[in-house]
TORKOL-4160 file (C-alpha; in steps of 0.2 Angstrom, whole numbers, padded with zeros to 4 digits, m for minus):
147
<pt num="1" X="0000" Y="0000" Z="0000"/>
<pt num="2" X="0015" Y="0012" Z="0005"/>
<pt num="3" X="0021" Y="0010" Z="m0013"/>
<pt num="4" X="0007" Y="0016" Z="m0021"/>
<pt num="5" X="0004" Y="0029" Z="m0011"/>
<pt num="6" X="0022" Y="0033" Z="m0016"/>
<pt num="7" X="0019" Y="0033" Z="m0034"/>
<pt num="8" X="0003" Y="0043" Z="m0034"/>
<pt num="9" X="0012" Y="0056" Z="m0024"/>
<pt num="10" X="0027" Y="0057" Z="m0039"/>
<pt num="11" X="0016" Y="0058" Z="m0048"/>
<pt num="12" X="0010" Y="0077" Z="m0045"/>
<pt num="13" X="0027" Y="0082" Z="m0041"/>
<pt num="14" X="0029" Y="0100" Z="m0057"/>
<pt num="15" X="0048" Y="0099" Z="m0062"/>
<pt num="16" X="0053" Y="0116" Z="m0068"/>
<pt num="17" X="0069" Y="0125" Z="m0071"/>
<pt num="18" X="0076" Y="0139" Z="m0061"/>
<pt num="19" X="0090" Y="0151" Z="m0065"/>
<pt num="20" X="0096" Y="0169" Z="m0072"/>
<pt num="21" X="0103" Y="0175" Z="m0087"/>
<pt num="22" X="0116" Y="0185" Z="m0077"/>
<pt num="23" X="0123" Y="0173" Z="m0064"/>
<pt num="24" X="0140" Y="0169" Z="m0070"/>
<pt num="25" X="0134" Y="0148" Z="m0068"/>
<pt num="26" X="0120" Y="0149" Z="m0078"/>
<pt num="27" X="0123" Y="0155" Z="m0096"/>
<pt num="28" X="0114" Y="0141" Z="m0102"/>
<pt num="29" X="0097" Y="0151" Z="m0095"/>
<pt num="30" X="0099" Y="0164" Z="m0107"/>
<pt num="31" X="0087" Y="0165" Z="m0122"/>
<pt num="32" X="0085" Y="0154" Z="m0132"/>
<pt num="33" X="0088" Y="0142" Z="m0116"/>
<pt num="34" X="0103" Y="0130" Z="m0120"/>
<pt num="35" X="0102" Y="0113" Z="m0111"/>
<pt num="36" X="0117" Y="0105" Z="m0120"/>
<pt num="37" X="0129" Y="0115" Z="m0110"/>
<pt num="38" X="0122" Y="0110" Z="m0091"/>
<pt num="39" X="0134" Y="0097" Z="m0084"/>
<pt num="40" X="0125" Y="0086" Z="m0069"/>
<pt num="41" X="0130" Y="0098" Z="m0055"/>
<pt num="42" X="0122" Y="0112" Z="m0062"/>
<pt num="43" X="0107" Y="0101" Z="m0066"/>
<pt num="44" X="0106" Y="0097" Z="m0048"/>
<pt num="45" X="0101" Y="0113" Z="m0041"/>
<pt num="46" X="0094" Y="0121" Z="m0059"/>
<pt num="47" X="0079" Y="0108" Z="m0064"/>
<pt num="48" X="0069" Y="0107" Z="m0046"/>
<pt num="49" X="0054" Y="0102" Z="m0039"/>
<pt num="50" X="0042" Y="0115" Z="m0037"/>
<pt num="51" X="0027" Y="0104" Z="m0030"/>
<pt num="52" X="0029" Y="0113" Z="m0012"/>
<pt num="53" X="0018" Y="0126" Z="m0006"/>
<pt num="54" X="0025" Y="0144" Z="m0007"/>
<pt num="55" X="0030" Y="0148" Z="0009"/>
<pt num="56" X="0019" Y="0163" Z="0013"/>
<pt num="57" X="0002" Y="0160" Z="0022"/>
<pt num="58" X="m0012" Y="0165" Z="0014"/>
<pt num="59" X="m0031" Y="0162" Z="0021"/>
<pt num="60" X="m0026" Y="0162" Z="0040"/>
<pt num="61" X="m0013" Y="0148" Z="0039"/>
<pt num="62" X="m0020" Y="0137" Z="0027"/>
<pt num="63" X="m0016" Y="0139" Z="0005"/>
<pt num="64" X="m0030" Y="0143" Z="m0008"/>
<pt num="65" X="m0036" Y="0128" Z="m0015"/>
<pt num="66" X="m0038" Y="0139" Z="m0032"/>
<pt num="67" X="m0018" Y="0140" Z="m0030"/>
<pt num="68" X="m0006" Y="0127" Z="m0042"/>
<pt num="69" X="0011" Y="0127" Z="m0045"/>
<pt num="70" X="0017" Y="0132" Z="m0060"/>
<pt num="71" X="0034" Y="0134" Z="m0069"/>
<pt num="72" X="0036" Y="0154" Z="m0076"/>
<pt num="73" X="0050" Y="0162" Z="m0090"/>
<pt num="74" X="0052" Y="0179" Z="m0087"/>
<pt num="75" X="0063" Y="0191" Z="m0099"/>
<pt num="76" X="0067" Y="0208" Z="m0091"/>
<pt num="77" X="0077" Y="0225" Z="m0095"/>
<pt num="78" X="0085" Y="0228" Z="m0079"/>
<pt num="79" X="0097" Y="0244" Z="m0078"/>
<pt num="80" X="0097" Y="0241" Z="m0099"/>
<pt num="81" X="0104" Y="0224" Z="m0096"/>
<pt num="82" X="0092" Y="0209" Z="m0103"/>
<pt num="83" X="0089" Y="0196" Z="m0091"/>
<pt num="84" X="0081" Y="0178" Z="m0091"/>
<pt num="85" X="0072" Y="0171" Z="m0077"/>
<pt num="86" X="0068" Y="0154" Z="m0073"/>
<pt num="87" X="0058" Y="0149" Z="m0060"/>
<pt num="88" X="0043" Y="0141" Z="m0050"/>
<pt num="89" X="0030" Y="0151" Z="m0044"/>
<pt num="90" X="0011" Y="0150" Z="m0038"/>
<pt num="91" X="m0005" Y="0155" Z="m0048"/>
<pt num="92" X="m0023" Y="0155" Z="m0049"/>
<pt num="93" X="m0029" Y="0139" Z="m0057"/>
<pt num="94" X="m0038" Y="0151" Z="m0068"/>
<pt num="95" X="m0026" Y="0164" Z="m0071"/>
<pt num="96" X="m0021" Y="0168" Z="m0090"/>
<pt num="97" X="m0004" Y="0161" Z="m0094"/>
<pt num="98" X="0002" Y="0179" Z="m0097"/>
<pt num="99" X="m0005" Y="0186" Z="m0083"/>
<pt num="100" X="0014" Y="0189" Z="m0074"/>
<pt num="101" X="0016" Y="0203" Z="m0086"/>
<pt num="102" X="0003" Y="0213" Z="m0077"/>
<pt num="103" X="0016" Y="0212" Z="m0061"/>
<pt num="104" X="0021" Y="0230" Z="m0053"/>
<pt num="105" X="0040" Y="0230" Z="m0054"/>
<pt num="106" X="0054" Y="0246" Z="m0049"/>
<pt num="107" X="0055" Y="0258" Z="m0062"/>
<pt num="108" X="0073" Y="0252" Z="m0067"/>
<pt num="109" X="0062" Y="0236" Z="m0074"/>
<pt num="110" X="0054" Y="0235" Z="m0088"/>
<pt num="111" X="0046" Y="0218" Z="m0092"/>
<pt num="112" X="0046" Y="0213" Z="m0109"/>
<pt num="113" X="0042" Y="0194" Z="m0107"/>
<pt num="114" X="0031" Y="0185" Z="m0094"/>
<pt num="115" X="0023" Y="0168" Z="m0096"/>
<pt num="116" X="0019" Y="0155" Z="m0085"/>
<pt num="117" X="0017" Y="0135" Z="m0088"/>
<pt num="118" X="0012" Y="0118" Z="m0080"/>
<pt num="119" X="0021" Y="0103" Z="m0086"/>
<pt num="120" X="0039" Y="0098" Z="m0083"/>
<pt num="121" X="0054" Y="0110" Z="m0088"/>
<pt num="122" X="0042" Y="0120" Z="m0098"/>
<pt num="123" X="0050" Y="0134" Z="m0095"/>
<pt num="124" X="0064" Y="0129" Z="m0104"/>
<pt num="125" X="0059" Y="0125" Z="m0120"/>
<pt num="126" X="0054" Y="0136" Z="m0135"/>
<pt num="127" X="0035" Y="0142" Z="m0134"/>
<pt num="128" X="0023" Y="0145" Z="m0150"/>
<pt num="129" X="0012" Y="0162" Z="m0145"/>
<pt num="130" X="m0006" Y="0157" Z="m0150"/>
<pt num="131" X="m0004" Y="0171" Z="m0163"/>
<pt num="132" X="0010" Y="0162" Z="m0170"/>
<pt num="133" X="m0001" Y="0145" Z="m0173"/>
<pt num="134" X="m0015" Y="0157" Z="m0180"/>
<pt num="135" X="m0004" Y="0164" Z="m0194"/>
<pt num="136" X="0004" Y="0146" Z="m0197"/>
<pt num="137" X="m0012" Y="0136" Z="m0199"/>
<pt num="138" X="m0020" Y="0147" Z="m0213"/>
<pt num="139" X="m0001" Y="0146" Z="m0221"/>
<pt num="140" X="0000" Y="0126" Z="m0220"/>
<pt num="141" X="m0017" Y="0123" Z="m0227"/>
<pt num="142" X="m0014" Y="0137" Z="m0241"/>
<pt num="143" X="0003" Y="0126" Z="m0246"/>
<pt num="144" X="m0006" Y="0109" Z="m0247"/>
<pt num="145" X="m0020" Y="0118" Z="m0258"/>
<pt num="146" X="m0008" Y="0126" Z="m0270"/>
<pt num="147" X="m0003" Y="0107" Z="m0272"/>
């Protein structure tokens, strides 16, 4: 029984990656993100669970059950330098997957690039704006008809 507990509960567990562009150990998080340069040390501490509650209290001690984890990409112009973020975080299940953009930051940041995501190392891999795949689907179906 205590295996299958175990299973269902590794289940659940959100992988994502977490790093910065400007830390001198972390080139690969830059953008695009470059996984073929991390060796297994930086992996360690880079790719990490982020299953765990945050650890601020919210409703008198005990988490919103509207809450999930969720892995997020952020792109910012920080003192003129461009920096990529990686990290976990915690969102309203029904918050849009762009809606870190609408975060209040100092007046030295300027957010050009928010998005949030919910399978493993997501936040790693290239992402398709739905715009994108609105302009591409009309162009694929206009190539197989000229055919």
């Amino acid at each position: 029984m205590a295996f299958f507990s175990f299973v269902f509960l590794s289940v659940d567990a959100l992988k994502c990656w977490r790093c910065s562009s400007d830390s001198t150990t972390s080139a690969f998080c830059d953008d695009p993100f470059d996984p073929s340069i991390i060796n297994d040390q930086q992996r360690r501490w880079a790719y990490v669970d982020c299953s765990f509650p945050p650890t601020t209290q919210q409703n008198f001690g005990t988490y919103q059950q509207s809450s999930r984890p969720v892995c997020k990409k952020m792109k910012q112009l920080v003192n003129d330098k461009v920096v990529v973020s990686r990290s976990c975080s915690w969102e309203d299940v029904n918050a849009p997957a762009d809606s870190c953009m609408r975060t209040q930051t100092p007046s030295y940041i300027k957010t050009e690039f928010c998005e949030t995501c919910g399978h493993d190392g997501c936040n790693g891999a290239s992402t398709f704006s739905v715009a994108t795949i609105l302009v591409l689907i009309p162009a694929v179906i206009a190539y197989f008809l000229a055919l």
